[in-house]
C-alpha positions as CSV (number, residue, x, y, z in Angstrom):
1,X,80.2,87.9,36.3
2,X,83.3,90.3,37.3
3,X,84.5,90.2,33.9
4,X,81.1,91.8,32.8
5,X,81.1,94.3,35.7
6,X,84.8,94.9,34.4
7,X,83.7,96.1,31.0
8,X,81.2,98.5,32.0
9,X,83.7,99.9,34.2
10,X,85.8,100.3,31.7
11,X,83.2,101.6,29.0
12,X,82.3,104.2,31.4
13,X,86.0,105.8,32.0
14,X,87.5,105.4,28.7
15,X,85.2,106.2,26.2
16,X,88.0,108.4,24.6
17,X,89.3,107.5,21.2
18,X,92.8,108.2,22.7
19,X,92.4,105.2,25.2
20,X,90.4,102.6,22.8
21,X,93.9,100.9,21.5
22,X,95.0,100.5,25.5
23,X,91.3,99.2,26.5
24,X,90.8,97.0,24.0
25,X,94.5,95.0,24.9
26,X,92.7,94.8,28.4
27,X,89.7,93.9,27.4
28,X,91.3,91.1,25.5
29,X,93.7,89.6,28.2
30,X,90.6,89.6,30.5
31,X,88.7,87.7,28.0
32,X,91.5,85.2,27.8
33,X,91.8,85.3,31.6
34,X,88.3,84.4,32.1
35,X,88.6,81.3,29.7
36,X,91.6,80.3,32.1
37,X,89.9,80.6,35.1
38,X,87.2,78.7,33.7
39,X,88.8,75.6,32.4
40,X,90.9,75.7,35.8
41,X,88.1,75.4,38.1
42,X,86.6,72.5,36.0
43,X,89.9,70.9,36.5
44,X,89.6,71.7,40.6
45,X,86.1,70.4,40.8
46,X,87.1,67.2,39.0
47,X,90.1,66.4,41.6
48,X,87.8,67.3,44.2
49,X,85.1,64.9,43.3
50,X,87.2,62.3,42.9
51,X,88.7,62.9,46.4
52,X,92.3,62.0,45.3
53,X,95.3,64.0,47.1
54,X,98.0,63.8,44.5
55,X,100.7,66.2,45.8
56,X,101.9,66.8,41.9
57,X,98.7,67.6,40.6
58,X,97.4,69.7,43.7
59,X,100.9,71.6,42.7
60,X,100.3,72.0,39.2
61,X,96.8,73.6,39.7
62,X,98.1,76.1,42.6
63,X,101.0,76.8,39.6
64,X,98.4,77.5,36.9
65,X,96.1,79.4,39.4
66,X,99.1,81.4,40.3
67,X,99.7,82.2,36.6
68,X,96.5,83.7,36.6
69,X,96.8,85.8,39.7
70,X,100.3,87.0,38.1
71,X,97.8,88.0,35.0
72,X,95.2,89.8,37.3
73,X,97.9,91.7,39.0
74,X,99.2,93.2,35.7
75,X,96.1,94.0,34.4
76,X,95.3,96.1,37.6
77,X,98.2,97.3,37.7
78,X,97.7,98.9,33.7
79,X,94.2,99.8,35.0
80,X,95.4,102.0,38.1
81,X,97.6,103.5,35.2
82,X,95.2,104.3,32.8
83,X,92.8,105.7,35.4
84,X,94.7,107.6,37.6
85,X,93.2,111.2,37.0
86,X,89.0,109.5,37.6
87,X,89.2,109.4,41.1
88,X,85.5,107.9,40.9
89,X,86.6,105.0,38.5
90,X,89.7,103.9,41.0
91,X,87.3,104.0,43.7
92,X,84.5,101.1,41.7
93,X,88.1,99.4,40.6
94,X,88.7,99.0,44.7
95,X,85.6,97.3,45.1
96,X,85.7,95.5,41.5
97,X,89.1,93.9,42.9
98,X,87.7,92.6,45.9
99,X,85.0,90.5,44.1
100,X,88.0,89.7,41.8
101,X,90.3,88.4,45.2
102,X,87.0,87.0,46.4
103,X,86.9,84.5,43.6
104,X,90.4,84.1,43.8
105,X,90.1,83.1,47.3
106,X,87.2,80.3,46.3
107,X,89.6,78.9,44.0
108,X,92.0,78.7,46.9
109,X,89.9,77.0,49.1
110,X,89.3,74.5,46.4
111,X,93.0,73.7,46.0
112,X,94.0,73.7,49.4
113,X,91.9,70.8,50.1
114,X,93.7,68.8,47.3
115,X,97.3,69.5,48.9
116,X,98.4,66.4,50.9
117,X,100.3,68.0,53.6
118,X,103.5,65.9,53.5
119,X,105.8,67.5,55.0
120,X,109.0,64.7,55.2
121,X,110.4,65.6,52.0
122,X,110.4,69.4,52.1
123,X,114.3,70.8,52.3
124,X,115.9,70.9,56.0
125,X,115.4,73.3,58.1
126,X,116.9,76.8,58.5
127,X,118.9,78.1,61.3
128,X,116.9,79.4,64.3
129,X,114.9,82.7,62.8
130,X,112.6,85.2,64.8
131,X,109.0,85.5,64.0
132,X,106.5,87.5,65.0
133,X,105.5,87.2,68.6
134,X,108.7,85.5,69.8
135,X,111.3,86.3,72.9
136,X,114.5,85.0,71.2
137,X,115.1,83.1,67.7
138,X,114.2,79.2,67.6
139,X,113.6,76.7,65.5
140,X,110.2,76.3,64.3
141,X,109.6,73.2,66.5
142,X,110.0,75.2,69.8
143,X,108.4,78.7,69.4
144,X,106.8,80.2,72.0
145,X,104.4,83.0,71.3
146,X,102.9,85.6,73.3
147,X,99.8,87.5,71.5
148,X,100.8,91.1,73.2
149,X,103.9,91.0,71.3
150,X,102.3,90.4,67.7
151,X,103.7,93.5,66.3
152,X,106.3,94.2,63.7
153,X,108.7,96.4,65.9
154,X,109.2,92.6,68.0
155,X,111.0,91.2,64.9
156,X,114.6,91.2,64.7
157,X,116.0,91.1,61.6
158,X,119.4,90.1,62.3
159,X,118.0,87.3,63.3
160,X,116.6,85.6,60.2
161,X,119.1,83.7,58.3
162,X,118.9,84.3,54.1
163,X,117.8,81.0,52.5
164,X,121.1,80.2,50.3
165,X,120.7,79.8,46.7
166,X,123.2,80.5,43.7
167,X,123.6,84.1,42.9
168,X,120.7,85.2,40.0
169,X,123.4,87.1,37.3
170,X,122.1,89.5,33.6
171,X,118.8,87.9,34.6
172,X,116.6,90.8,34.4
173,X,116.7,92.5,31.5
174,X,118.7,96.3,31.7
175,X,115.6,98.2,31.8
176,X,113.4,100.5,34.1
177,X,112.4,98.6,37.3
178,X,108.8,98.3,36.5
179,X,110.0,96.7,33.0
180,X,112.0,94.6,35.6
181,X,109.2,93.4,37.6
182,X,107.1,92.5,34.5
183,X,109.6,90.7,33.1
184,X,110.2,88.7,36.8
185,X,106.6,88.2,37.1
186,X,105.9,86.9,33.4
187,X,108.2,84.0,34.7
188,X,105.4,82.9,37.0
189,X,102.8,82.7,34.1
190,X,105.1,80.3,32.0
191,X,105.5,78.1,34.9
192,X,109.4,78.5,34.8
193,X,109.4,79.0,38.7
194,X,113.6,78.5,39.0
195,X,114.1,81.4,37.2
196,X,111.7,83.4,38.8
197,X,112.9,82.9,42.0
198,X,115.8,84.4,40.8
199,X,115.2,86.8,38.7
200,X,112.3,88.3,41.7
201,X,115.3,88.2,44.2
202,X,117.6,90.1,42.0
203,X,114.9,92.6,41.4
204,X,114.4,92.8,45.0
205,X,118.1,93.1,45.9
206,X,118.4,95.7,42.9
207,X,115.4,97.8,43.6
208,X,114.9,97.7,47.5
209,X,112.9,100.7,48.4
210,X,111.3,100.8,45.1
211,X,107.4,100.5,45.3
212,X,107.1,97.3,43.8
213,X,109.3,95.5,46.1
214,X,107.5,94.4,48.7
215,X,105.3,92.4,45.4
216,X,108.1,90.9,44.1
217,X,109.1,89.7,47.4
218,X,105.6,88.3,48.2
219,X,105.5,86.9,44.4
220,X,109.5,85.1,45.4
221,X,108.0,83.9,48.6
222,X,104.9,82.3,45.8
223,X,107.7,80.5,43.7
224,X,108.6,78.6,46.9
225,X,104.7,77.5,47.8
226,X,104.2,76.7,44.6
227,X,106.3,74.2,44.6
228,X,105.6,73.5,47.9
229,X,108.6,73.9,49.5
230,X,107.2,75.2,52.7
231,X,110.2,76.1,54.9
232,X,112.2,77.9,52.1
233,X,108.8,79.9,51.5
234,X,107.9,80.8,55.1
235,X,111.7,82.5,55.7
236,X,110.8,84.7,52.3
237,X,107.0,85.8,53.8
238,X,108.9,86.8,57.2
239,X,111.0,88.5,54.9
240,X,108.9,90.3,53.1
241,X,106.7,91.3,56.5
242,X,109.7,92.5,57.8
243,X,111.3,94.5,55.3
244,X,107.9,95.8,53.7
245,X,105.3,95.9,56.5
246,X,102.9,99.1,55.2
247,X,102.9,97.1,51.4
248,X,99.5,96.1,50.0
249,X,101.0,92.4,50.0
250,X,101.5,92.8,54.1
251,X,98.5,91.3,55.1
252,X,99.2,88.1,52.4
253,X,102.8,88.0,53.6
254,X,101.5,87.4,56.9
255,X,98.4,85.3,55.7
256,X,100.8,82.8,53.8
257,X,103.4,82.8,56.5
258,X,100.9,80.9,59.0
259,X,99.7,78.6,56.4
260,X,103.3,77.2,55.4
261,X,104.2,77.3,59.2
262,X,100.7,75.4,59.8
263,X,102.1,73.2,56.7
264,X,105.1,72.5,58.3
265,X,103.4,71.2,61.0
266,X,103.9,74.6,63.5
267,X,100.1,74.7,64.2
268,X,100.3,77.3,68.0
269,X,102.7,79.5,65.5
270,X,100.2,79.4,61.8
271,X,97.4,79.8,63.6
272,X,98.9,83.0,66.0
273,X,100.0,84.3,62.2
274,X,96.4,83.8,61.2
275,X,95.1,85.2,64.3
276,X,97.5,88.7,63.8
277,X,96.2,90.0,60.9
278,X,92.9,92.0,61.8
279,X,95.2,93.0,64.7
280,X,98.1,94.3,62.7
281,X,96.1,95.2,59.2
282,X,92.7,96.4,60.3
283,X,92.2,97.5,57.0
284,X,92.9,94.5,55.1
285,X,90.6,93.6,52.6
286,X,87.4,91.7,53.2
287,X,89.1,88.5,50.6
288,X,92.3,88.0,52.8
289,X,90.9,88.6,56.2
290,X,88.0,85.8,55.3
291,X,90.8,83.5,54.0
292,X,92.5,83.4,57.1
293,X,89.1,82.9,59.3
294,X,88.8,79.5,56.7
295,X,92.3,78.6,57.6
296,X,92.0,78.6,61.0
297,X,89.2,76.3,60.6
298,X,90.9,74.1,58.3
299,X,93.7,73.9,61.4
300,X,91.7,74.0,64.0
301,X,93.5,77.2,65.5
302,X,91.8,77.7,69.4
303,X,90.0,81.3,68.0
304,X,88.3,81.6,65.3
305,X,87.8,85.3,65.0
């Protein structure tokens, strides 16, 4: 249904001959995008009727699903391009991307019943780290948090120990920074999720205060959760919170951070993440603050709000 909702859109504010070789690309990936997403959610429904919990397949379906978001972003993001002069057109894209998120999220809550929740063989710990709503750095076993403090001024930086990995060198290509990113991200839709991580944290260390930053550190922090390696990915959501509070991935940094610390088995500290994000992003979308009301069902955090 959104994909027909995105072609009248799109009939409506490029009916130019100038703009019908750039539509028509869209229009094309959408297409293809909408095949995807089709053939995915037969494969979620399967797993889910047969009530298995396979770890490797719950983690190839959040990889392909993730693909597919990758794909959705890029195609907004050539959409805000191409209609940045029809104020009225950006304006039914805003709502057009919330039913889009909205489906996203349904897929979501499809997969994230299949995860098993193992949490033994994820990679040891970090060092004590500050998150939001803490007095002094601890480990994720001892956190105390205190809901008056749930603001991002409370986090220390200096506190949060870099995850180690091996320096990412002549990953990204020598080209603009938006080239940069595409390139990064297209490594997400292959399913090569090594390389992304590296080539994303290059871009970020590259292009810091660029605009797109904060989205390639919330798209590093994915190549972690993808592949389920929980810890790693909750230090690189508190990273990106941290370092890019006012992005539009702020509220999904924060969203994501108290599932993997729920994940990890941090329940008080997921669900006080959960619990923040109406507080700290009132005007977060209607998709992500409804995500995090189902997660803190799904953990049985004390307020559902």
């Amino acid at each position: 249904m959104k994909f027909k909702i995105f072609l009248i859109i799109f009939v409506f504010a490029f009916s130019s001959a100038s703009a019908n070789e750039k539509l028509n690309k869209v229009l094309q990936e959408l297409q293809q995008i909408k095949k995807d997403l089709k053939t995915l959610e037969k494969a979620v429904y399967s797993q889910s009727f047969k009530g298995k919990k396979d770890k490797q397949s719950s983690g190839s379906l959040e990889g392909a699903l993730t693909r597919q978001l990758v794909k959705i972003t890029e195609l907004e993001e050539q959409m805000q391009k191409l209609t940045a002069s029809h104020e009225e057109v950006m304006f039914s894209f805003e709502q057009l991307n919330e039913r889009s998120n909205k489906t996203q999220r349904d897929n979501e809550l499809r997969l994230s019943d299949l995860e098993s929740g193992d949490t033994k063989k994820i990679a040891k710990r970090n060092k004590p780290k500050r998150f939001p709503g803490t007095d002094k750095p601890k480990n994720l076993g001892t956190m105390v948090t205190k809901k008056e403090t749930q603001k991002t001024s409370s986090i220390n930086p200096a506190s949060v120990v870099k995850i180690e990995e091996p320096e990412a060198k002549d990953i990204l290509p020598k080209k603009s920074p938006e080239e940069q990113y595409k390139f990064a991200t297209s490594l997400i839709k292959v399913g090569d999720y090594d390389q992304a991580e590296l080539a994303l944290k290059e871009f970020v260390k590259k292009n810091s205060k660029h605009k797109l930053a904060g989205n390639a550190q919330y798209w590093y922090a994915e190549t972690f959760y993808i592949r389920q390696l929980y810890h790693d990915a909750a230090a690189a959501y508190l990273d990106g919170y941290q370092k890019y509070p006012q992005s539009s991935k702020g509220p999904q940094n924060l969203l994501k951070l108290g599932v993997t610390l729920s994940e990890l088995g941090e329940k008080d500290q997921g669900c006080q993440m959960l619990d923040g994000i109406k507080k700290q992003y009132p005007k977060a979308k209607q998709s992500v603050i409804q995500k995090a009301k189902y997660e803190k069902k799904k953990y049985k955090c004390p307020s559902v709000g």
